[in-house]
VMD Tcl script that draws the C-alpha trace (Angstrom):
set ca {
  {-79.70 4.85 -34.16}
  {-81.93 3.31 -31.71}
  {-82.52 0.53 -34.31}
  {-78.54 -0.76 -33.73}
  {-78.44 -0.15 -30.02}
  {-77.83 -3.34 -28.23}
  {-80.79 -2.51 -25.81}
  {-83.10 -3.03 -29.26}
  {-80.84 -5.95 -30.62}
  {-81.22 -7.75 -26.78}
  {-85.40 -6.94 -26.99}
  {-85.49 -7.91 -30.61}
  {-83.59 -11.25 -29.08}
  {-85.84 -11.89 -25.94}
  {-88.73 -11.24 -28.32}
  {-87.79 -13.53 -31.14}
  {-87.06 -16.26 -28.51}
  {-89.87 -15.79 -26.50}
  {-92.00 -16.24 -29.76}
  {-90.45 -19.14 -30.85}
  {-91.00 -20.47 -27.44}
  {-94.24 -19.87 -27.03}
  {-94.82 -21.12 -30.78}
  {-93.53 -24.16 -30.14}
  {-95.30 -24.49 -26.93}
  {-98.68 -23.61 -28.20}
  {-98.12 -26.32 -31.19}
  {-97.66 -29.14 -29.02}
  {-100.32 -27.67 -26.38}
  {-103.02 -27.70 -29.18}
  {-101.81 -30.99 -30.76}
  {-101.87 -32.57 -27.20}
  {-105.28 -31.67 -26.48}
  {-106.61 -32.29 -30.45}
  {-105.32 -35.74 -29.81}
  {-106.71 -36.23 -26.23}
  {-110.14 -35.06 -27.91}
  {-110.38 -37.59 -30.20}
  {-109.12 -40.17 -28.55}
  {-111.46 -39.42 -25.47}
  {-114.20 -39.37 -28.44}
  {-112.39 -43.01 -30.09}
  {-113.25 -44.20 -26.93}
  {-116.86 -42.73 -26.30}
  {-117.99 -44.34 -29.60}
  {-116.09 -47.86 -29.12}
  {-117.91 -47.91 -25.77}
  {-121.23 -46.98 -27.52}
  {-120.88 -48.96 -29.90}
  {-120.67 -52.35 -27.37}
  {-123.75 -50.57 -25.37}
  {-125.67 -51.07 -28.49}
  {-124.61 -54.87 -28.97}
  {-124.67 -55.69 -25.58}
  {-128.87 -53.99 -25.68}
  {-129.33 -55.49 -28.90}
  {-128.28 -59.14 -27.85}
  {-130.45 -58.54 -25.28}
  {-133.41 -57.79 -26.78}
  {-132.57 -60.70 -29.06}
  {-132.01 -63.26 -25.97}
  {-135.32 -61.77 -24.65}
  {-137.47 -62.85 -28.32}
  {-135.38 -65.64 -28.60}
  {-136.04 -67.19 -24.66}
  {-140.33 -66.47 -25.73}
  {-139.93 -68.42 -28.35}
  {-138.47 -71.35 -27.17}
  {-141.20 -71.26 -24.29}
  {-143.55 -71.40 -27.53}
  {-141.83 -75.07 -28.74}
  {-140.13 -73.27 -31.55}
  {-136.77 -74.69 -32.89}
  {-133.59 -73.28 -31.50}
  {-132.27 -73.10 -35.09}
  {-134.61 -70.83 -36.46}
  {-132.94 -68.42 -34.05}
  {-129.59 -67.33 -35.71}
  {-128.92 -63.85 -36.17}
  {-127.22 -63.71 -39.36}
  {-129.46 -62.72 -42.33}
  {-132.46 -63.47 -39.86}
  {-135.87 -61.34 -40.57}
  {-137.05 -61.63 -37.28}
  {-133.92 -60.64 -35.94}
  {-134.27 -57.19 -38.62}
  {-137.48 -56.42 -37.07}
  {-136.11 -56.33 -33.38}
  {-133.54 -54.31 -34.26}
  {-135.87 -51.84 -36.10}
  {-137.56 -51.79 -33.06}
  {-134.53 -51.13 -30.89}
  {-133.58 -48.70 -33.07}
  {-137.08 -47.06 -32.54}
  {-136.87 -47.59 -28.67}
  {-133.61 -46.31 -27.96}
  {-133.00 -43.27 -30.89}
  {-133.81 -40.98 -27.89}
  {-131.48 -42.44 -25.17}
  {-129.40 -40.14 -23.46}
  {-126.11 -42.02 -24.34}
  {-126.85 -41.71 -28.23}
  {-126.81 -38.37 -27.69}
  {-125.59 -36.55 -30.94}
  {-124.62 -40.06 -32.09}
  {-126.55 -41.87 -35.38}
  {-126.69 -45.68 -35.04}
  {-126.75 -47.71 -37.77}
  {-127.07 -51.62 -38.67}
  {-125.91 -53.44 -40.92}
  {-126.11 -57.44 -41.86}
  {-123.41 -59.45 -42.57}
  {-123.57 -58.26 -46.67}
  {-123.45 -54.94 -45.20}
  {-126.94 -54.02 -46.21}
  {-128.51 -51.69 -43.96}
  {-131.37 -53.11 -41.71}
  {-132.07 -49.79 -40.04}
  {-130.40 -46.34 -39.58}
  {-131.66 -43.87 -36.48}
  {-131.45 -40.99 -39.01}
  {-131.76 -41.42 -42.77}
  {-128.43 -40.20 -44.77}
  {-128.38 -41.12 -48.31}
  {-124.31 -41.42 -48.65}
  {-124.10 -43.81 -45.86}
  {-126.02 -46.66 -46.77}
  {-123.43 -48.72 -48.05}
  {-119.26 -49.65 -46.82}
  {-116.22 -48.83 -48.84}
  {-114.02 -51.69 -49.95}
  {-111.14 -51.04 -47.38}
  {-114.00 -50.68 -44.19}
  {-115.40 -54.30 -45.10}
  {-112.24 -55.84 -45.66}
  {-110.74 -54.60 -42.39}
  {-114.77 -55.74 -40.81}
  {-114.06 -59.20 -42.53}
  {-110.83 -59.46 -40.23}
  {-112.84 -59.37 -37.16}
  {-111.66 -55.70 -36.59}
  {-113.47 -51.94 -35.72}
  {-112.75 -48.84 -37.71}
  {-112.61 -45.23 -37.59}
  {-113.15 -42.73 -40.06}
  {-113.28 -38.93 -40.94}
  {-116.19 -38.34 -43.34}
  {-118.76 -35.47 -43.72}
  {-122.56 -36.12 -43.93}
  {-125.20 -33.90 -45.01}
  {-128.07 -33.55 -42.60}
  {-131.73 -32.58 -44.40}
  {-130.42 -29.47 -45.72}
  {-127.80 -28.12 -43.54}
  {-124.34 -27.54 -44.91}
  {-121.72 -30.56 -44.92}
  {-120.33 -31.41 -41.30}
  {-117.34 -33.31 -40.31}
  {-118.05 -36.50 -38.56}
  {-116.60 -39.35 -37.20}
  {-117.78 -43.08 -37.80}
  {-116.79 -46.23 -36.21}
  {-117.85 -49.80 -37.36}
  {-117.59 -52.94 -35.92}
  {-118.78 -56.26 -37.10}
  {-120.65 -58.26 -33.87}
  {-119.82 -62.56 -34.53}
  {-121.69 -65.42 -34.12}
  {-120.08 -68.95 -34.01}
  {-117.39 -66.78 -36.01}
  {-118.87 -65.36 -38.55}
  {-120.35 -61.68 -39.29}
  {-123.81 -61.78 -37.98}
  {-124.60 -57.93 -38.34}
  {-122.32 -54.95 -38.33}
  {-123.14 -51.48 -35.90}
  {-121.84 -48.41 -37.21}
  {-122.11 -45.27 -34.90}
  {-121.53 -41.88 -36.74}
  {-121.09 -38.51 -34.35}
  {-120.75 -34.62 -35.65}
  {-117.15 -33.15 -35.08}
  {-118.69 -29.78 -34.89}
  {-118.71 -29.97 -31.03}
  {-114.43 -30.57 -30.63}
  {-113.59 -28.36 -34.00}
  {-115.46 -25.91 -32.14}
  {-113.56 -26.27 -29.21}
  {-110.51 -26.56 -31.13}
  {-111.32 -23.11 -32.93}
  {-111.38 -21.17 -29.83}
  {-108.35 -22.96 -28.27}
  {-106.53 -21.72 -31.52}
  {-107.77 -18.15 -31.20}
  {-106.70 -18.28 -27.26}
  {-102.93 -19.72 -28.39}
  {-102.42 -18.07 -31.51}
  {-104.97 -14.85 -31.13}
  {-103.53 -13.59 -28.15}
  {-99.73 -14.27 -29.19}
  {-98.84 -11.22 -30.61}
  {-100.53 -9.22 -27.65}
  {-98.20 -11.32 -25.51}
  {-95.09 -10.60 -27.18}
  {-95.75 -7.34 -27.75}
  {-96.66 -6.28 -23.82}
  {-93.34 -8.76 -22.97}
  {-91.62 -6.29 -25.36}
  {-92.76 -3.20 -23.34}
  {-91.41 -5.48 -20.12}
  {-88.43 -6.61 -21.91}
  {-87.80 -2.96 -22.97}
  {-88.32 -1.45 -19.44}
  {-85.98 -4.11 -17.87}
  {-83.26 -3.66 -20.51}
  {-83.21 0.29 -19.79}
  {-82.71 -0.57 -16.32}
  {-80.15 -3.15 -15.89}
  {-78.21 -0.86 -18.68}
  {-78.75 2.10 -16.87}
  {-75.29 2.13 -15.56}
  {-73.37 1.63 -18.94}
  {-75.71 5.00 -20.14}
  {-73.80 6.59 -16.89}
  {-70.41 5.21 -17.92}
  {-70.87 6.62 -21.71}
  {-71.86 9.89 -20.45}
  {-68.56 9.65 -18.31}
  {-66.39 8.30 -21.54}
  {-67.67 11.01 -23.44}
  {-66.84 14.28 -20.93}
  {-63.19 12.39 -20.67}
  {-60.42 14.37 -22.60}
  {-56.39 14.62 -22.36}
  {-57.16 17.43 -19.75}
  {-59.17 15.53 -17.55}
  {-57.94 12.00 -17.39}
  {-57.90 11.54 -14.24}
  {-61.72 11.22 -14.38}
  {-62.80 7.95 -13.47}
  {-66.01 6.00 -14.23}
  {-68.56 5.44 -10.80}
  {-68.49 1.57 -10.70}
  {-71.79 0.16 -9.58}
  {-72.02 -2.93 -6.20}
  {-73.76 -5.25 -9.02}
  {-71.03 -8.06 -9.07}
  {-71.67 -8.61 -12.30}
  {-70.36 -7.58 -16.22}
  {-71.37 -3.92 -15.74}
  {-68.77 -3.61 -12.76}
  {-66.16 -5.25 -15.02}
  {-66.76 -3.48 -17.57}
  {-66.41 -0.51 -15.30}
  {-63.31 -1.61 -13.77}
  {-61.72 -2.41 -17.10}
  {-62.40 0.97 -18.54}
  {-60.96 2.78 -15.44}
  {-58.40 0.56 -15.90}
  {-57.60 1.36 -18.91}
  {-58.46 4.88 -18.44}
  {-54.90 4.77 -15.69}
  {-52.61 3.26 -18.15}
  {-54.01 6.09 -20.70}
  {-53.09 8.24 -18.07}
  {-49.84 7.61 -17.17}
  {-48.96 6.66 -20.94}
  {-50.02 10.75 -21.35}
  {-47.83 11.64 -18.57}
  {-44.68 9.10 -19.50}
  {-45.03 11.34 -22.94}
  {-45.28 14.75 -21.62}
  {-42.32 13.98 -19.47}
  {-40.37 12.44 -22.37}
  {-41.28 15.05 -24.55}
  {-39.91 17.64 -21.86}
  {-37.23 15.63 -21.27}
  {-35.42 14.98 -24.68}
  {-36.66 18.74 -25.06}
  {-33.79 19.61 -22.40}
  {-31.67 16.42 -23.57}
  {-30.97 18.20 -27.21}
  {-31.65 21.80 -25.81}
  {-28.19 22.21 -24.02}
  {-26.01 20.25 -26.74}
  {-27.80 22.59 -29.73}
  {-27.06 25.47 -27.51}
  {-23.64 24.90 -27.40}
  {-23.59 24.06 -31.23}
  {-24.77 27.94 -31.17}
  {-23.26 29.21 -29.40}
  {-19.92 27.76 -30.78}
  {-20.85 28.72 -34.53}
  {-22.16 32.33 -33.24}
  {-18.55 32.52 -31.58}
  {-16.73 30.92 -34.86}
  {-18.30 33.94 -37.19}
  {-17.80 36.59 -35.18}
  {-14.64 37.59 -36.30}
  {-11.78 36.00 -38.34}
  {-10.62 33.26 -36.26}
  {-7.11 31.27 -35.98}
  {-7.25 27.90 -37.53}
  {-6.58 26.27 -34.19}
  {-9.47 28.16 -32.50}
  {-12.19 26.96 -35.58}
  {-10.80 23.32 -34.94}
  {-11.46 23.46 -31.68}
  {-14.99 24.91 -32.52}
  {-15.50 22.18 -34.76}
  {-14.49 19.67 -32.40}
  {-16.85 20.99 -29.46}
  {-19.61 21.11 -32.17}
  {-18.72 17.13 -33.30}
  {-19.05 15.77 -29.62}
  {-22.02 17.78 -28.89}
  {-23.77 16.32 -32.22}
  {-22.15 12.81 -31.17}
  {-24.34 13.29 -27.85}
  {-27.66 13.97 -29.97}
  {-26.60 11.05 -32.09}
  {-26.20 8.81 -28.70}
  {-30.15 9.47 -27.34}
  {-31.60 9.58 -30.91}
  {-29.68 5.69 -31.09}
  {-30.59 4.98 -27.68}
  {-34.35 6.53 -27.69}
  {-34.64 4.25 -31.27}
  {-33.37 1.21 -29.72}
  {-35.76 1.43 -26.72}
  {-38.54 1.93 -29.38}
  {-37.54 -1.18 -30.85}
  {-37.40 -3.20 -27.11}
  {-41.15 -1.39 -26.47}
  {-42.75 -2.77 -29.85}
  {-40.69 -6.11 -29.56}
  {-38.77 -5.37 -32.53}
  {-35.55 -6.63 -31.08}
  {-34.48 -9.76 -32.79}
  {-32.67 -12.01 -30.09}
  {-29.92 -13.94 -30.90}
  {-30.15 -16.51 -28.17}
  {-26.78 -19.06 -27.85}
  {-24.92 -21.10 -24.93}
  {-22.18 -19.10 -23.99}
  {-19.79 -18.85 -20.47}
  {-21.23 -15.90 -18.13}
  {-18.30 -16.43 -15.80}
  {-15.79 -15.65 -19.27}
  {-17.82 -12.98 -20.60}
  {-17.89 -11.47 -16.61}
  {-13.83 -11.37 -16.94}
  {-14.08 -9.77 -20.03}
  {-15.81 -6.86 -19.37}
  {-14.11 -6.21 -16.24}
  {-11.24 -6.48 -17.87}
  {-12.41 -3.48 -20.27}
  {-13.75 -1.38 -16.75}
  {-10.60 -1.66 -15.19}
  {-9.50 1.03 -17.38}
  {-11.93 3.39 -15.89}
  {-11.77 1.75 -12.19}
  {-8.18 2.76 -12.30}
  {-8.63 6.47 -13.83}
  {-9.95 6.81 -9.92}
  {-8.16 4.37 -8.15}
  {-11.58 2.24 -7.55}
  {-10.79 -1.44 -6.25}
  {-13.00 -3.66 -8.25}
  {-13.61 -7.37 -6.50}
  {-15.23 -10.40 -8.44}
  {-16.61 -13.32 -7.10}
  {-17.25 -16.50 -8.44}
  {-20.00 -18.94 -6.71}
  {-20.57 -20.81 -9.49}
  {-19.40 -21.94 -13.42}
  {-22.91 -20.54 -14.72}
  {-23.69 -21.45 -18.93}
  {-26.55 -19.88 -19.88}
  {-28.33 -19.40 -22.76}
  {-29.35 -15.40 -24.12}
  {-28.55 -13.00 -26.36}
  {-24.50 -12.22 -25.26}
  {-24.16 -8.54 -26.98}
  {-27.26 -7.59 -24.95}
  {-26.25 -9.13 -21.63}
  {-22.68 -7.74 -22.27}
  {-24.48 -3.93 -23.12}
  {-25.87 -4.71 -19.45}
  {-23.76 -5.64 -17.67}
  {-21.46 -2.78 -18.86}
  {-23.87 -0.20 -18.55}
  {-24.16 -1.29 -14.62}
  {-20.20 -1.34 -14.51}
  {-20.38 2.21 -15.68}
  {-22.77 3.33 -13.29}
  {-20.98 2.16 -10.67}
  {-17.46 3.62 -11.17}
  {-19.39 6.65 -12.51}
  {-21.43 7.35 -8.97}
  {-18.53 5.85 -6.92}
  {-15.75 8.15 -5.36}
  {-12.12 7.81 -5.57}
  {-10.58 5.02 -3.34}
  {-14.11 3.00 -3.51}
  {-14.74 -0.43 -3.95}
  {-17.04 -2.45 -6.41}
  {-18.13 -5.81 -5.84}
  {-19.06 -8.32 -8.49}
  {-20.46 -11.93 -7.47}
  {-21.75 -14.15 -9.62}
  {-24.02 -17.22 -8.12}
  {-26.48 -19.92 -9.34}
  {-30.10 -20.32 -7.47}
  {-32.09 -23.22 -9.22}
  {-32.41 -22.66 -12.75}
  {-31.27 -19.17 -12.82}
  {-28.03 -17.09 -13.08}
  {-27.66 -14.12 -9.77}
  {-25.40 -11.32 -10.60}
  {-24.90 -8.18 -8.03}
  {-23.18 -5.59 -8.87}
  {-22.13 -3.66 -5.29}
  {-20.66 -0.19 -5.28}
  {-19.84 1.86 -2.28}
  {-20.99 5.34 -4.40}
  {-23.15 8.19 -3.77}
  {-26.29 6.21 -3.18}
  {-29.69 6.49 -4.61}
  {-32.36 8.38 -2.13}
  {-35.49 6.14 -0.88}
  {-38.32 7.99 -3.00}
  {-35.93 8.19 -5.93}
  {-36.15 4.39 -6.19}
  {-38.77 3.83 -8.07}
  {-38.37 5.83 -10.89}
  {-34.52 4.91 -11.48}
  {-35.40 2.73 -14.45}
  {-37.75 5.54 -16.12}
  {-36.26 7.69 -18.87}
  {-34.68 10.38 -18.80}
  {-34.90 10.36 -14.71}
  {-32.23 12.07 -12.93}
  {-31.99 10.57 -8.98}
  {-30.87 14.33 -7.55}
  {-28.84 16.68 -8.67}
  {-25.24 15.51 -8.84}
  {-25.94 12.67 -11.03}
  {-27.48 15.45 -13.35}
  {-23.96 16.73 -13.30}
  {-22.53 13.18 -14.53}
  {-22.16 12.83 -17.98}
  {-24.79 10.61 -19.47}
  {-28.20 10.73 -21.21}
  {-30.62 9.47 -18.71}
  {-31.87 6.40 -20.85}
  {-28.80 3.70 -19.73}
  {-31.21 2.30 -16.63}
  {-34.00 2.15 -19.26}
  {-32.19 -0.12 -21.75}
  {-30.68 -2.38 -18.72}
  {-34.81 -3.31 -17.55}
  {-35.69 -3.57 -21.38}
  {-32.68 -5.67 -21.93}
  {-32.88 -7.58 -18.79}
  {-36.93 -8.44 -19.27}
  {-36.51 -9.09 -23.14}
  {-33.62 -12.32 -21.96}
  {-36.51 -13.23 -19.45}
  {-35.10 -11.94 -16.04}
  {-36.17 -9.49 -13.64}
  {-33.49 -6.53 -12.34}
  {-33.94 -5.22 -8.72}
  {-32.19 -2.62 -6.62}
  {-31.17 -1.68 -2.86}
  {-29.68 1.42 -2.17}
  {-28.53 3.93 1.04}
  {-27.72 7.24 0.30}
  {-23.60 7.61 0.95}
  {-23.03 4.02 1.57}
  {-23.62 2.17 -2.06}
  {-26.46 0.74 -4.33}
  {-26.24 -3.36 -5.05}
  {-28.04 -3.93 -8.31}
  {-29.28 -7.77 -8.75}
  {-30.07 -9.75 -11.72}
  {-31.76 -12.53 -12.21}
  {-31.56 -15.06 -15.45}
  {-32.62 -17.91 -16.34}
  {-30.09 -20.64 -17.61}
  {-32.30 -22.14 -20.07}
  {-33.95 -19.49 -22.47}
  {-37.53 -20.31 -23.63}
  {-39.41 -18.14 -26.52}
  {-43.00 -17.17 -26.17}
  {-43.90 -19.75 -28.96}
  {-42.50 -22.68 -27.32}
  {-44.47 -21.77 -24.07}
  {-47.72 -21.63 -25.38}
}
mol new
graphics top color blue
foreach p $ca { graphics top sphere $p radius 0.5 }
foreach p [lrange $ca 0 end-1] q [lrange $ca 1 end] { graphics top cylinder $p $q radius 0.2 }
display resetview
C-alpha cells in the first residue's frame, strides 16, 4: 500500500530528480576539472619545453661566442646536424636532468631526421617519431600525445608527450620532446570520481530520509482530513473537515471537500424531505381510493352510488398521475433532459392569450384582472414552457387571492430582456416562508395546504424560468399581495454557442 501512496510516488520523484541532478552535475564537475588538468599540464610542458630551448640556445651561444674568440669560422657553427652542437646538448642534458622544473618530466632531443641525440632517461619505444608527429613537426607546429611508457620494470603508465621542432634560418635544426607520467592527475581524477560518484548514493539515500520526513509533514493535514472522510456517514454529515491557516492546496482541498460535504448534505436532506413529502402527497389520495373501495364492497350498492365511487377513485388516481407527471418532468429539467424548442414568437399575444383562458377562473370569484403593456416585446424561447409559466403564476394568483381582488399584469422591456410581474392582492406569503417557496413539495402555512394543488407548480416555474435563461424573484406581505417578477432575455443563446 505504502508503495502507491503519493507520499512514496512524491519521494520516489524528489529522489529520481535529485539524482539526475546531481548526475548531471557531477559529469560536467569532473569533465570541467579533467579538462582544466590537462590543459594546466598542456601548458606546464609547452612552457618547459621553451625553458629547455631557450637553456639550450644558451649554452650553444655560450660555445659558440668561445669559439669565435678562438678565430674559428662563424659557419662551422650551425646547429642542424652539428656534432659539436650533440655534445653540448648531451651535456645539458647531463647538467640539468636534476633541475627542479624537470621534475617528473623526461627530456628528449632530437635532430632534424629525428634521430635521438640524447634522452634524460633511456626508453626503448621512444626513440623514434610516428609519421603523423613529423609531418605535423615539418609544418613548424608542437604536438601532444597520450602514450604509455614502460619504466625499467614497472608496469605500463600513461603519459603525456609534447614535441616541438626549434628552427634555424627556417629549417628544423633539432626537435625537444618532453614526456611526463599521468599517474599524478589520474590519481587525482580517481579520488574526485569516488568523492562524486562514491558518495552519491549515500546522498540520495539520507535526502530520501529528509525528503520522507518533510513529505509526512507538509501531508500531515490531508492524513487528518482522511481520518475525518472516513468517520463521515449519512448520520453525521454535518461533520466538517478542520481546515488548516496554510494558504495553500491543502486548505483548498479542505475547503472543497467541506464544500462538497454541504451540498451532500442538503442533497440528503432535499431527499428525506421529498421522500416524506410525496409519502403524504400519494398517502391521502390512496386513502381515499380505500376507503372508497372498502365503502363500495361493503354491501350491495345502487349503481349511482358505485359511479360515484368510481368517479372519486378516478380523480384521486388523476391526482397521483399529476405529481408522478410533474415529479418526472422536474427530473427531466434537473438532468437537462428537456429538449427546448426555442422560436421568435409575440410575448405581448401569447400574454392576451392566456389571460384570456384565466378569465374564466378570475370571474368564478369576481377577481378584476388588469394588464399592462410597456412595451411590444419579441423574444425568442421555448413558447409551451413560457406559456406553462406564466399560467402556473396566473393560477397562483387567483388561487391565493380572495373574492373582489385584483391582479395586475405588466409587461416591460429593460435592455435586452423581457420584465413580467404578476401582482395579486391575495393572502400573502410570510417573510421566513420566502425562501423555500420554490422548493418542492413546500407548503407556505397552512391555508395554502388547504388549496388544491400538489406542491411542485413553484418548482417547475424556477426550472422553467432558468432552463429559457432568466431568473424569477418574489416580494410578498402577508394580507396585502405577492408580485412575482421575471426576467428574460430577448435573444436566446445555447450553452454551445457561448463557449
Amino acid at each position: 500500500m505504502i508503495f502507491h501512496s503519493i507520499r512514496f510516488k512524491i519521494i520516489l520523484w524528489y529522489m529520481s530528480l535529485l539524482a539526475v541532478t546531481l548526475i548531471i552535475f557531477n559529469v560536467l564537475a569532473y569533465n570541467y576539472f579533467k579538462f582544466s588538468l590537462y590543459r594546466h599540464l598542456d601548458n606546464l610542458l609547452n612552457s618547459r619545453a621553451a625553458g629547455v630551448t631557450e637553456s639550450i640556445d644558451t649554452y650553444w651561444e655560450t660555445e659558440k661566442q668561445a669559439a669565435l674568440n678562438s678565430g674559428v669560422r662563424i659557419e662551422k657553427f650551425s646547429k642542424i646536424n652539428n656534432i659539436n652542437f650533440a655534445k653540448i646538448t648531451r651535456h645539458w642534458v647531463e647538467t640539468k636532468s636534476s633541475d627542479p622544473q624537470l621534475l617528473n618530466i623526461i627530456a628528449q632531443i632530437f635532430d632534424s631526421h629525428g634521430n635521438m641525440i640524447v634522452s634524460s632517461i633511456d626508453i626503448p619505444e621512444l626513440q623514434r617519431f610516428s609519421i603523423q608527429t613529423f609531418e605535423t613537426l615539418n609544418q613548424g607546429n608542437g604536438r601532444f600525445e597520450n602514450i604509455k611508457i614502460r619504466l625499467s620494470n614497472s608496469k605500463p603508465l600513461e603519459a603525456k608527450t609534447f614535441t616541438t621542432p626549434v628552427k634555424e634560418n627556417d629549417k628544423i635544426a633539432y626537435i625537444v620532446r618532453l614526456i611526463t607520467p599521468l599517474s599524478e592527475i589520474n590519481a587525482q581524477l580517481t579520488r574526485l570520481r569516488m568523492i562524486l560518484f562514491g558518495l552519491l548514493p549515500l546522498i540520495i539515500f539520507f535526502t530520501g530520509i529528509g525528503g520522507a520526513f518533510l513529505a509526512k509533514i507538509s501531508l500531515a493535514p490531508v492524513d487528518q482530513m482522511i481520518t475525518t472522510i472516513n468517520c463521515i456517514t449519512s448520520q453525521n454529515l454535518r461533520t466538517r473537515i478542520t481546515i488548516p491557516n496554510s494558504k495553500d492546496e491543502i486548505q483548498r482541498l479542505a475547503e472543497t471537500f467541506n464544500s462538497m460535504l454541504s451540498r451532500i448534505d442538503n442533497y440528503f436532506f432535499a431527499q428525506q424531505q421529498f421522500i416524506q413529502d410525496i409519502s403524504h402527497e400519494i398517502k391521502t389520495p390512496l386513502t381515499i381510493i380505500r376507503g372508497g373501495v372498502e365503502v363500495g364492497l361493503k354491501k350491495i350498492r345502487s349503481p349511482e352510488k358505485y359511479e360515484t365511487i368510481l368517479e372519486n377513485t378516478l380523480e384521486e388516481i388523476n391526482k397521483i398521475t399529476q405529481v408522478i407527471e410533474n415529479l418526472l418532468t422536474l427530473a427531466k429539467f434537473d438532468n437537462r433532459e428537456i429538449s427546448l424548442q426555442i422560436k421568435k414568437f409575440h410575448l405581448n399575444d401569447l400574454m392576451k392569450d392566456i389571460l384570456s383562458e384565466i378569465t374564466i377562473l378570475a370571474e368564478a370569484k369576481n377577481l378584476q384582472i388588469e394588464f399592462t403593456e410597456n412595451a411590444v416585446i419579441d423574444i425568442e424561447a421555448d413558447e409551451s414552457q413560457i406559456k406553462s409559466l406564466l399560467l402556473n403564476l396566473l393560477d397562483n394568483a387567483v388561487k391565493y387571492t380572495p373574492a373582489q381582488g385584483k391582479i395586475v399584469v405588466t409587461l416591460n422591456k429593460k435592455d435586452s430582456l423581457a420584465s413580467i410581474a404578476i401582482q395579486d392582492s391575495g393572502i400573502g406569503i410570510a417573510e421566513k416562508d420566502l425562501p423555500h417557496i420554490f422548493d418542492r413539495f413546500y407548503r407556505a402555512d397552512p391555508s395554502r395546504h388547504s388549496e388544491k394543488g400538489f406542491g411542485l407548480g413553484l418548482s417547475m416555474v424556477k426550472s422553467i424560468t432558468e432552463t429559457n435563461k432568466g431568473v424569477i424573484s418574489v416580494e410578498s406581505q402577508i394580507n396585502k399581495g405577492t408580485t412575482f417578477s421575471i426576467l428574460l432575455p430577448l435573444h436566446f443563446t445555447s450553452p454551445a454557442a457561448a463557449a
